[in-house]
N, C-alpha and C positions, 0 to 999 in steps of 0.2 A: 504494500500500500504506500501511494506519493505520499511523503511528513515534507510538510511547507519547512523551511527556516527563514529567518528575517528577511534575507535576498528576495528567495521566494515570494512573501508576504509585500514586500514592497512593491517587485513587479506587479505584482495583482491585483495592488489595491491602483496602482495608475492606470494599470488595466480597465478597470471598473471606474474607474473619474473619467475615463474616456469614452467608455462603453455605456455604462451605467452610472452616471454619478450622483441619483440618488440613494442607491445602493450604498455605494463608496461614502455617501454622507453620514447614512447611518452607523458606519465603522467610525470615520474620524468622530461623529459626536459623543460615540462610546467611550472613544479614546480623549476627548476633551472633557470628561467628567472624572473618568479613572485619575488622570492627570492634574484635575482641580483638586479630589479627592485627596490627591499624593500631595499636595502642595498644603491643604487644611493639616493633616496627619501631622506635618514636619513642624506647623505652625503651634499644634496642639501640644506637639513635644517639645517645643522651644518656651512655654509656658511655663514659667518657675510656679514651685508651689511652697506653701510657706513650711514644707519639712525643714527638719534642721536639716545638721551633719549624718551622715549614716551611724549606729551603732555597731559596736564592735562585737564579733562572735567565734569565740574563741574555741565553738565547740569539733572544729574542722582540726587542729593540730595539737595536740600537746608532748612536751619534751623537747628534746634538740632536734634541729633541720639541717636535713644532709642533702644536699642536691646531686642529681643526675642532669648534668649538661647535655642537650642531645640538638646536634647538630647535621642535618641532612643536605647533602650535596648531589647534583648531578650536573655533569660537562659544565661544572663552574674554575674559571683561569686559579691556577695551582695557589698563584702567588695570595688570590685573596681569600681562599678558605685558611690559607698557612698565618695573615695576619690574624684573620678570627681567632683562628685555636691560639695565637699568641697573646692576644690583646684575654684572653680567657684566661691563659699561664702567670697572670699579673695582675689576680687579684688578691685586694688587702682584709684584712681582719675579716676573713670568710670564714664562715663555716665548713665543715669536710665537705668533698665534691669531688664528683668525678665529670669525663670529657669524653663523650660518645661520638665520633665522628663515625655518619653513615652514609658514604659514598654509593649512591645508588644507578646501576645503566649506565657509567659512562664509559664510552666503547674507548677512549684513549687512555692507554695506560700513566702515560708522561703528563695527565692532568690528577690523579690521584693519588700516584708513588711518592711521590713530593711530599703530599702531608702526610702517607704512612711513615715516610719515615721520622716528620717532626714529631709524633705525636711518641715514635717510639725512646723517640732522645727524648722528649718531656719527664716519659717514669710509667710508670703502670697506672695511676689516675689520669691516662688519656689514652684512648683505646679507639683502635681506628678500625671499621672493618669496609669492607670492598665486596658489594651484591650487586649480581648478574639475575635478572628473570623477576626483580623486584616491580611488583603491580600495585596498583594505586595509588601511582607520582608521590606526594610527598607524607600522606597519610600511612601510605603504604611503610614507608621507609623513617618513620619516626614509630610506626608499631613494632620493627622488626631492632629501633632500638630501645625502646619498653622491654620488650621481651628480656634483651642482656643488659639492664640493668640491676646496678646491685642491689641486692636484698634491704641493704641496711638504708638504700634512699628513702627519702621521704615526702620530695619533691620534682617537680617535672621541672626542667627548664628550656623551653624553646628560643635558641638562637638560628637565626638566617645568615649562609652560609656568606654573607658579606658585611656582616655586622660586626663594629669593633665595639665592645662593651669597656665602658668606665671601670677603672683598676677598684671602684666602691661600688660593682653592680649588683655582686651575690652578696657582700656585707648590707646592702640597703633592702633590697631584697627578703634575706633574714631579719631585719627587724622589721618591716612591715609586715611579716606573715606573725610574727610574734606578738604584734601589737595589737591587730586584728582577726587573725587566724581564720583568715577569707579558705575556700575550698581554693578561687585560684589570684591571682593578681594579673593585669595586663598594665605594661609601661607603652607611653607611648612611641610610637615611632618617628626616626628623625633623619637628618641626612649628613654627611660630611662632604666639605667643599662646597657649600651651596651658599656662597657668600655669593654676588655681584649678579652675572645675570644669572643662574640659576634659582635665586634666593624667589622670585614669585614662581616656578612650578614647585619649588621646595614647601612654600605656603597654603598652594591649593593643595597638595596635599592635604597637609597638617589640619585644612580645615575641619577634615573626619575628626578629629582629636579636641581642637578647638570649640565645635559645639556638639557633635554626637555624644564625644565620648563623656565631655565633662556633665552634658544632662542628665546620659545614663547612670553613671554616678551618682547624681543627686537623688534618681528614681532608683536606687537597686537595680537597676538591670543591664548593665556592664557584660558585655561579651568579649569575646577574645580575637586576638587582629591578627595572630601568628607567629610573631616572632617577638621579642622579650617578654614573651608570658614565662608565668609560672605557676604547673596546676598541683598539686595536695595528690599524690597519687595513688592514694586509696579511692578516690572518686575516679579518677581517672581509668583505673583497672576496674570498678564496680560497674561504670557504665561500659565496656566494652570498647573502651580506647581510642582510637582512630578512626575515624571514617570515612573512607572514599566516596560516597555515595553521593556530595558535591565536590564542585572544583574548589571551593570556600571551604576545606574542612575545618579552618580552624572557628569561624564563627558558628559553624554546626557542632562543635563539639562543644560553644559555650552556650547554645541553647538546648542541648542535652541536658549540661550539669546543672543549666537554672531548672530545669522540669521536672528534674527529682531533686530540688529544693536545696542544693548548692549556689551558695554563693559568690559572688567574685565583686573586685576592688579594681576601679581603676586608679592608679597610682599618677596622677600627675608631675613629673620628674623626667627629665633626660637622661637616660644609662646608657645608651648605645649610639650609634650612627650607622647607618648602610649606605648604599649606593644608590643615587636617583638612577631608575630606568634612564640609560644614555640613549634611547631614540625616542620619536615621536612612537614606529611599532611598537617599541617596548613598553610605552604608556599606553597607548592602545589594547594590547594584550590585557596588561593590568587590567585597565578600566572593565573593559567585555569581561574579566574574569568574575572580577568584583560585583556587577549587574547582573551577572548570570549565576553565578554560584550561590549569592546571598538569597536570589527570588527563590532557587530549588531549595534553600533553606526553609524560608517561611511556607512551601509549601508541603515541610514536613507538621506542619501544625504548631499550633503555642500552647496548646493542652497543659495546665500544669500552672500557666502562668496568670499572676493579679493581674487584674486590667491596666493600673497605670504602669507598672512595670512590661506588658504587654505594648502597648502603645509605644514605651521606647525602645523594645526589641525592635519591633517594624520599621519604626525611624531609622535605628541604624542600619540595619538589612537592605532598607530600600536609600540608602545615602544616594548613589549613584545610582537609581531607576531614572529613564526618562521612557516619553512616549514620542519622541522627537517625528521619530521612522513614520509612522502611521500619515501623519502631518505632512511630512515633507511629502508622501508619496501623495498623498489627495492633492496637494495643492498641485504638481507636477498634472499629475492626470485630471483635472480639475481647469486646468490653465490652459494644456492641450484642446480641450472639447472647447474653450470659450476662442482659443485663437479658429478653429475650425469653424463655430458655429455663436458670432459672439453676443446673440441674443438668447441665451442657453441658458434660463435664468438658474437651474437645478445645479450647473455649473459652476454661475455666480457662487452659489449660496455655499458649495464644497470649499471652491480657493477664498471665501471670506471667513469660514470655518476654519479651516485648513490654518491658514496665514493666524486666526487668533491663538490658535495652539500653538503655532510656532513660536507667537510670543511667550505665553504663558510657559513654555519651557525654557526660553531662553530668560525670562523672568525670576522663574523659582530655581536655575541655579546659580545664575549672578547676583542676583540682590543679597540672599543669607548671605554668599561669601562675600560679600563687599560688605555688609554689617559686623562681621564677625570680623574681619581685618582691624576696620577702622575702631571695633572695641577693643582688641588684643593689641598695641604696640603702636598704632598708627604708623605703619610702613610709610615710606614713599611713595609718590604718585609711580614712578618707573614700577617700585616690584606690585604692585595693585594690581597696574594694568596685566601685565605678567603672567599673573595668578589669574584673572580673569579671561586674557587670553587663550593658557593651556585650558582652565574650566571649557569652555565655550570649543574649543579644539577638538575635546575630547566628548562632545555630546553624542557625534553618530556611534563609537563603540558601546557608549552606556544604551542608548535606544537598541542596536541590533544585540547586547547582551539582553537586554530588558524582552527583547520579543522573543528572542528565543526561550527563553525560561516560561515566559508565558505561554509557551505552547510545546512546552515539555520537553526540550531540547537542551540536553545536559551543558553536552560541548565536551573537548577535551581540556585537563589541566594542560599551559604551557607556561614552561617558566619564564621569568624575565633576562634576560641575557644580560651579560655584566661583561662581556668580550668588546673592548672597544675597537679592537680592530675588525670585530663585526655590523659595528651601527653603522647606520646609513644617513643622510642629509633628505631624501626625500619621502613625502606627506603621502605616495601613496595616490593611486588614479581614483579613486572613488570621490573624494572632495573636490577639484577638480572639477570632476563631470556634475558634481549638485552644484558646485558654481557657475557653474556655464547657463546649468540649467534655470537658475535664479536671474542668469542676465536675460535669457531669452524672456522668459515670464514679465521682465520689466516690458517689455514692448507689446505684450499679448493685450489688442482691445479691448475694453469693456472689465479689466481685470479688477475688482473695487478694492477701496483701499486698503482693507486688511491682507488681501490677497499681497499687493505691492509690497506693505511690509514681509510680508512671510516669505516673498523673492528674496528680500535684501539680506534677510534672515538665513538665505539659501547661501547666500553668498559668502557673509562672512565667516563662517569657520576656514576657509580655507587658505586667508591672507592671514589671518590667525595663527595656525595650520603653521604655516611658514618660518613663521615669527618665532614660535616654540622650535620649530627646528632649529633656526640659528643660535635660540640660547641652550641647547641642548650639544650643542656644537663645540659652545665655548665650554660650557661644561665639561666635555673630554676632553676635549685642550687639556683645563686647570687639571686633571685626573693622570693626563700624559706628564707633565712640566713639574706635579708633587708625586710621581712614581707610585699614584696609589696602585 
């Protein structure tokens, strides 16, 4: 049986704005409500409520905390899993702990020998093993280092294989699992080298951290982002560990342990640095992962969960959903039928539809980030724009993860590549061709004006587009010139 995916669904629906476009109307006003929907949700969650501070619940750990380091690799460049596990070898007033490096499918020997052999000069609390036929990308390959970990740990700790952690990350670590005795902790995520122009895609990032995470905290209901967690591994092995079953395991595994009534802490604090994705595909990839992984999330259910703590799971899950795709493809096939026929009122009514949902996406994800900046530090206008830029760059991958998830299409996990002699400088033909398609639409008679905006709307991602390319550029530079 044909299964549509985004592509698919796009064609069809321009299909149908040309063929049918009051059909086609009826899609995009589905998708202009789901979309207003998703924009009240975010609004509802950004609502402070007069709770205090969280209370502390100590009934998750008692005794001393021994951590298992577990760090998963695959075809990552030798030199930066080797600072990982170093910048790991230096830390201070820590607790015991050991160093799981698990190199998993990387078909070249000369990218894994390298740190076999660091970890063996380290000493026996850093243990490196090397698996072939390892399934379930990286859930797969963090259960198979659960498995050999030691007896005597007592915690889980998720490092990413280009993360260099603060020489005080496992000592800070141990005292907030002491003070509060969460089941897990999440730090957030950060970047090194992201001064100059990288510092606004460095931000829109952060903005997941800036206002998801800090809400979810305020609500209980803090989920886990993948890499400087750390989960209480009784709960961990109680629910059945890892799981492949999205590309997002890691926020599926923190709405597992909120559902049998484990809790978790977001820790606001810097302990690590990784690497910005060095291309625009590589943000790309990210993005579509995050959209698509997190929807297969909530569509394992919230069962289990309070309403308000409910409410900020889905906030964050759906951070990066848009409905962009649906929009763009009506106004497209919507534009076609009025250049052809431009008394077409049914026409009309799609590309005026159409065009306001283009707004309304490019609405609800620029505006929080631009409020959420100008509350957090007041950047410069430069890195603003920046942070807005990559935002707005990046909407067609959050829309074609977003649709596919909505129509049950997993996807496969890919990692993000950290090989700079692999990135590329160019955006990729798909934006491009929605721009072209946005000029044409400016000239199409009789097109009303919401339509005209949702042309212009077509447009700019892709001079955008460009723009993050160049500061992505300069970014490897700075990464070639400090030998990261």
């Amino acid at each position: 049986m044909l299964r549509l995916d985004s592509r698919g669904v796009f064609l069809a629906l321009i299909g149908l704005g040309l063929i049918l476009p009051v059909v086609a109307l009826v899609v995009v006003g589905m998708a202009l409500v789901a979309q207003a929907a998703l924009a009240a949700l975010h609004l509802m969650a950004g609502t402070r409520s007069p709770q205090g501070a969280q209370t502390c619940d100590r009934s998750a750990h008692e005794g001393p905390v021994r951590f298992s380091v577990h760090v998963a690799a695959h075809e990552e460049p030798a030199d930066l899993v080797m600072r990982t596990v170093l910048a790991l070898s230096r830390q201070v007033d820590a607790p015991a702990f050991e160093v799981i490096v698990l190199d998993n499918n990387t078909r070249n020997p000369a990218l894994w020998q390298p740190v076999e052999a660091l970890c063996r000069e380290l000493g026996p609390e850093f243990r490196f093993y090397h698996e072939e036929g390892v399934k379930g990308a990286k859930a797969g390959a963090l259960n198979i280092a659960l498995a050999r970990t030691d007896p005597r740990a007592t915690h889980i700790v998720v490092v990413d294989a280009d993360y260099e952690v603060a020489p005080d990350f496992l000592a800070v670590a141990a005292g907030e699992i002491r003070r509060c005795g969460a089941a897990f902790i999440q730090f957030p995520q950060a970047y090194r080298s992201d001064s100059g122009e990288a510092a606004g895609i460095s931000l829109e990032l952060a903005d997941y951290f800036l206002r998801h995470a800090r809400r979810a905290e305020t609500a209980d209901a803090m989920l886990l982002t993948g890499t400087l967690s750390v989960i209480a591994r009784g709960p961990l092995e109680a629910i059945g560990g890892w799981s492949d079953r999205t590309i997002t395991e890691d926020a599926e595994l923190g709405l597992r342990l909120r559902q049998q009534g484990y809790r978790g802490r977001y820790i606001d604090r810097v302990v690590g640095r990784g690497l910005l994705p060095l291309d625009l595909a590589g943000l790309t990839l990210q993005r579509y992962r995050w959209a698509s992984g997190n929807l297969h999330t909530i569509r394992r259910g919230l069962s289990g969960l309070p309403l308000r703590a409910a409410v900020h799971v889905v906030a964050q899950l759906t951070a990066w959903a848009s409905l962009a795709l649906p929009f763009a493809a009506g106004l497209i096939g919507g534009g076609l039928r009025l250049a052809a026929t431009p008394d077409d009122r049914p026409a009309g009514w799609l590309a005026s539809a159409s065009g306001l949902g283009l707004a309304l996406v490019f609405a609800t994800a620029a505006l929080p980030l631009l409020t959420a900046m100008l509350a957090n530090g007041r950047p410069g206008l430069g890195t603003v724009w920046a942070a807005l830029s990559s935002r707005i760059a990046l909407l067609l991958p959050s829309a074609a993860g977003t649709v596919d998830a909505l129509l049950g299409r997993a996807g496969a996990f890919c990692r993000t590549s950290k090989d700079v002699g692999s990135a590329t400088d160019r955006p990729g033909a798909v934006l491009p061709a929605l721009a072209l398609a946005g000029v044409a639409l400016l000239a199409v008679p009789g097109m009303p004006l919401s339509g005209l905006l949702g042309a212009v709307l077509l447009i700019l991602p892709y001079p955008l587009a460009r723009a993050t390319c160049t500061r992505l550029s300069v970014y490897r530079a700075s990464l070639v010139q400090a030998q990261v």
